[in-house]
C-alpha positions in Angstrom: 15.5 -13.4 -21.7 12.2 -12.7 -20.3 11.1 -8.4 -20.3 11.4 -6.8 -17.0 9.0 -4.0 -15.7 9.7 -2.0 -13.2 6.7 -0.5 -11.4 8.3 2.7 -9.6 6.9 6.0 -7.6 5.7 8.9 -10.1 6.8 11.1 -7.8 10.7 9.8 -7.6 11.1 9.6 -4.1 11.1 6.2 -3.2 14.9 5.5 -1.8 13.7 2.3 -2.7 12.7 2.3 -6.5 16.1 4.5 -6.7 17.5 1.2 -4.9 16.2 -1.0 -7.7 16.8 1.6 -10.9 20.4 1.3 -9.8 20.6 -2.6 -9.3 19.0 -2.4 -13.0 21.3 -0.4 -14.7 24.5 -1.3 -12.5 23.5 -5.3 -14.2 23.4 -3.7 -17.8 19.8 -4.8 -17.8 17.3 -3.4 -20.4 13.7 -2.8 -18.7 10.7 -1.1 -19.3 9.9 1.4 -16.5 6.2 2.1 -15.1 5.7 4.9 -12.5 2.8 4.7 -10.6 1.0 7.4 -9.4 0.2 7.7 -5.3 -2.7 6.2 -3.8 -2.3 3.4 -6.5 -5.1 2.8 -8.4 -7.6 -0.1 -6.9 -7.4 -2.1 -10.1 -3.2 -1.7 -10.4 -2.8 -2.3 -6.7 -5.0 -5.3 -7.3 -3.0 -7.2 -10.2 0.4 -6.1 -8.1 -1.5 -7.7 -5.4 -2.4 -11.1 -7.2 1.0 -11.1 -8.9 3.5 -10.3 -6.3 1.2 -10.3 -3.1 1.7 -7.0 -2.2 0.1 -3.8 -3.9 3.3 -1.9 -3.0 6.4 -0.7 -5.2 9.0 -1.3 -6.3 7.7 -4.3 -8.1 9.7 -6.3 -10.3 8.2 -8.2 -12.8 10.5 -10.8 -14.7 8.5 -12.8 -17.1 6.1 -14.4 -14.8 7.6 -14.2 -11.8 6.4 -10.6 -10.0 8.5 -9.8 -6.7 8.3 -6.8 -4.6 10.4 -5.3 -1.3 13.6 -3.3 -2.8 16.1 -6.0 -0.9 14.6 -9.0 -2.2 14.6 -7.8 -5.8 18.2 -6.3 -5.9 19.3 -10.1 -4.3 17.3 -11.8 -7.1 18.6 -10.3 -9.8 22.6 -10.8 -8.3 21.8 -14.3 -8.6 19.8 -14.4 -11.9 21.9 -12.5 -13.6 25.4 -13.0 -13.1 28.7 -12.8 -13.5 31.2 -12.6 -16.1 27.8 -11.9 -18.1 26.5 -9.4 -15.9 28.4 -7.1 -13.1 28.4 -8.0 -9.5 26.1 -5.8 -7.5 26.9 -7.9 -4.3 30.1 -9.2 -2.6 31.5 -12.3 -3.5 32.8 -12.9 0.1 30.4 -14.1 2.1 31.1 -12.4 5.2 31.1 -9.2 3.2 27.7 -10.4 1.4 26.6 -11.0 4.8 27.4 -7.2 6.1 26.0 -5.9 3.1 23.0 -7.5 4.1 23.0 -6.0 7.5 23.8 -2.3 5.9 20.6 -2.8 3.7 18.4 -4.5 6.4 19.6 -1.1 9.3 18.7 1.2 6.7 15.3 -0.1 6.1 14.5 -0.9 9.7 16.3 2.3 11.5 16.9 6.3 11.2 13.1 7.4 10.9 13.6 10.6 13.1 16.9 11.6 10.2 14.4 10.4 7.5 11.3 12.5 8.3 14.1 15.2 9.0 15.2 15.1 5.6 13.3 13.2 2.9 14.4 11.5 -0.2 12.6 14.7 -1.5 15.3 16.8 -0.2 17.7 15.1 -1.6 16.5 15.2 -5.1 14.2 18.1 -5.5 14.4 21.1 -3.0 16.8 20.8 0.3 15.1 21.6 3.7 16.4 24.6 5.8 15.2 23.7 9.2 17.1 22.2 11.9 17.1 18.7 12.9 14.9 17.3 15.6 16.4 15.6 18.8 15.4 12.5 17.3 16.7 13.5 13.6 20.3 14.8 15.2 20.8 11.4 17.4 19.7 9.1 14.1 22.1 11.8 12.3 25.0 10.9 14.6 24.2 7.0 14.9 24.5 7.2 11.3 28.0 8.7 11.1 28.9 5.8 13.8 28.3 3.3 11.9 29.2 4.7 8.1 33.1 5.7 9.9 33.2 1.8 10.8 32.6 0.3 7.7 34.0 3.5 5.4 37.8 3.3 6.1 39.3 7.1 5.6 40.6 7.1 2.0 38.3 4.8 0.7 35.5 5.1 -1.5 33.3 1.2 -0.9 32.6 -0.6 1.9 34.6 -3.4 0.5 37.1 -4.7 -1.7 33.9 -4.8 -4.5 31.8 -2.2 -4.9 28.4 -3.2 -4.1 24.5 -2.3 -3.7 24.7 -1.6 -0.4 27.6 1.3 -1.1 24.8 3.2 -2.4 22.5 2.6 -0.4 24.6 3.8 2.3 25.4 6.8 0.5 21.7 7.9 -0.2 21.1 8.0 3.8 24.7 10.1 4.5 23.3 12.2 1.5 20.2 13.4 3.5 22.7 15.4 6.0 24.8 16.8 3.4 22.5 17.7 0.4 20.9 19.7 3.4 24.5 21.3 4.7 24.3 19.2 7.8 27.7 18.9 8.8 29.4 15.1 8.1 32.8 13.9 8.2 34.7 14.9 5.1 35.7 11.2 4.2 31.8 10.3 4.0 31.2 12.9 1.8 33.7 11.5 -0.7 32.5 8.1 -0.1 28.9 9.7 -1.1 29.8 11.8 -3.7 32.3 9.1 -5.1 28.7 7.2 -5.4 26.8 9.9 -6.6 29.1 10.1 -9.4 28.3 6.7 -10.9 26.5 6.5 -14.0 23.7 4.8 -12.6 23.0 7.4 -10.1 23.1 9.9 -12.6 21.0 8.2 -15.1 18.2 8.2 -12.5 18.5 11.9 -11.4 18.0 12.5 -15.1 13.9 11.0 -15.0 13.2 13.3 -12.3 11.3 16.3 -13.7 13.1 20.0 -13.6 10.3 21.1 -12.6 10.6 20.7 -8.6 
């Protein structure tokens, strides 16, 4: 198998590096990780640049084949490496692949106000005492919406599999309540149930005690 390199954010809060770390390690994949230090350096950003396009992280780099955007690596290496080999870190149904998909897509696209509000930083490193903005507390309560339509109460996944998506989900629910903003007590199991996998740990455990 060709090495994979991961080139990540120094400063551990990218909810999308986190993203890939878990993808990694939910696979059972060895890799060697690279954090980058913000601005990237011209010459670094330059060979992510001719590799994978974009000077950006996460970066993925498989042998030969460099690929970038957290979503796009995550479904390339659910259908590089696969099952019974490897774990399933997306559904096998396609309609639930397909919603899994949306999930991912929302939370990249969506919820800026709840994520200036309460940073990946907060979640982390040190929570944030002040109140949420108009725009933070109407993100806040879109999220809830949707995470109480596709969280059933007494369940712990979004489907019959667990899935990528289940923590990506729970990262964004964990912005209101690493910060004691109030959130259905079903979604904090769902999030905590997450925060409890050994992936999730095993990347709380890189970032410095420092902060």
């Amino acid at each position: 198998m060709s090495e994979l390199t991961l080139y990540g954010d120094a400063s551990w809060q990218s909810p999308w590096v986190f993203h890939v770390m878990v993808a990694l390690d939910e696979l059972g994949l060895k890799y060697k990780l690279d954090p980058l230090r913000f601005p990237i350096a011209t010459e670094i950003k330059s060979e992510l640049r001719l590799h994978a396009l974009l000077g950006k992280t996460p970066c993925l780099a498989h042998g030969e084949f460099w690929l970038t955007e957290s979503a796009a690596i995550s479904e390339y290496l659910s259908e590089t490496f696969t099952p019974p080999k490897h774990s399933r870190i997306m559904p096998s149904s396609v309609e639930e692949r397909a919603r899994a998909r949306q999930i991912m897509s929302w939370l990249r696209t969506s919820l800026f106000g709840l994520r200036e509000d309460r940073p990946t930083s907060s979640v982390f490193m040190r929570p944030v005492t002040s109140p949420l903005s108009e725009k933070g507390r109407q993100d806040a309560e879109e999220l809830i919406r949707v995470a109480e339509q596709v969280i059933p109460a007494g369940t712990t996944q979004m489907f019959a599999e667990w899935s990528i998506a289940d923590v990506d989900l729970a990262l964004m629910l964990m912005r209101l309540i690493a910060n004691s903003d109030r959130v259905p007590q079903h979604l904090i199991d769902f999030a905590m149930a997450q925060w409890g996998r050994h992936s999730v740990r095993k990347y709380q455990a890189y970032i410095p005690t420092s902060h």
